[in-house]
Each structure stands twice: as structure tokens, then as C-alpha cells.
N, C-alpha and C positions, 0 to 999 in steps of 0.2 A: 316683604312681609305681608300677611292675607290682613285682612280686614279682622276677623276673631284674633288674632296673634295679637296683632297690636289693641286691641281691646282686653286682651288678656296682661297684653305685659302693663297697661297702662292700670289696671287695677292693681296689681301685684304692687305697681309704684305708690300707689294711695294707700294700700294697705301697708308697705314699709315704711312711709311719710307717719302714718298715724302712729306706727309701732313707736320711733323715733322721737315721737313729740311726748306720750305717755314714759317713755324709757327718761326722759330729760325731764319730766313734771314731775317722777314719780322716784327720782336720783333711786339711792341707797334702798329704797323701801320697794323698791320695779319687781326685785323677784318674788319677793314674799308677798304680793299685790297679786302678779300674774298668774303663778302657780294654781293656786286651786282651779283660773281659767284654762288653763292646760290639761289640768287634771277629766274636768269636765268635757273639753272636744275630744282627751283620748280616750276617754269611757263610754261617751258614743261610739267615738269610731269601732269601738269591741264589738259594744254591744249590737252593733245593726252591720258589721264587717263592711265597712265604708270608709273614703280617704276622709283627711280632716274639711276639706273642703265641705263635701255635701254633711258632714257633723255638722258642720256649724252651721249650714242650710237647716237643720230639723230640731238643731238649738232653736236657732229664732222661728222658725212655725211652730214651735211646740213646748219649749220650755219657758213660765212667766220669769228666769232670772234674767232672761233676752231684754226685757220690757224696763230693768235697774236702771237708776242713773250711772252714768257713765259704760254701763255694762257694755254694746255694743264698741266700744274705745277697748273696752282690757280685751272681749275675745277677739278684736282684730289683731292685737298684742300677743294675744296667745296665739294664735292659727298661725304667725310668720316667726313665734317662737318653732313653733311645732315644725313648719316648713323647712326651715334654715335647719335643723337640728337633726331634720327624716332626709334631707336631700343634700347639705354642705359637710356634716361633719365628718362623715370619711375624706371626703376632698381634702380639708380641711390638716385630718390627721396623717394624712401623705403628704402634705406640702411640708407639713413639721417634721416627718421622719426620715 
């Protein structure tokens, strides 16, 4: 594996550790918490036709909801909602069917 790969999968892993710990702090209450963060990296992604990744790059350059307590925590929760959801769920739904 090249050096960017494994810097790449090794964030991927910190950004699912964080989703993970938020998902267990946040039990029963996680989606109705997440959601509007969801709602906000896919309405970038519309509005500037960009993946969630660089969204969320121009959330935090450019949006003060970046700057909330805890905020940084839910849109890392959102953006591997949004990942797992853009990239697993067909998988996902053929393994079921």
C-alpha cells in the first residue's frame, strides 16, 4: 500500500472511531442529533456539485456552525453516515437479497 493509501485509510479509521464513540454517547438520540449534520454536508455537496468530502472542507473554511461545541464530532458522524450510505448500501442490499 503507497504512503497517501495508508494515510488515507488511517483517517477513514479515526473518522469511524469518532462516528462510533458519538453513536454510543449519543444511544437512542444519534439520529435525530446527526440528521440536520447530514442534511447540511448534502446541501453543500448540491450546491457547489462536490463529494461530501471537500463539503465538509468548505463547512469548516466557511461556515461559523464549524466553530459549535462539539460540532466538528457530529459532521465527522455525518460525512461517514453519508459515506457508508453513498458507498455500502447497495452492497449492503445484495448481500440481503
Amino acid at each position: 500500500m503507497t504512503k497517501q493509501k495508508s494515510k488515507t485509510f488511517s483517517s477513514l479509521q479515526v473518522l469511524k472511531q469518532t462516528q462510533e464513540s458519538v453513536k454510543a454517547q449519543l444511544a437512542e438520540k444519534y439520529e435525530a442529533v446527526i440528521t440536520p449534520y447530514v442534511q447540511i454536508i448534502q446541501m453543500t455537496m448540491k450546491a457547489n456539485a462536490e463529494n461530501e468530502f471537500s463539503a465538509l472542507k468548505r463547512i469548516k473554511e466557511n461556515l461559523e456552525i464549524y466553530n459549535k461545541k462539539d460540532a466538528p464530532l457530529l459532521f465527522s458522524a455525518a460525512l461517514i453516515e453519508i459515506t457508508e450510505g453513498k458507498h455500502f448500501s447497495k452492497f449492503v442490499d445484495e448481500v440481503k437479497g
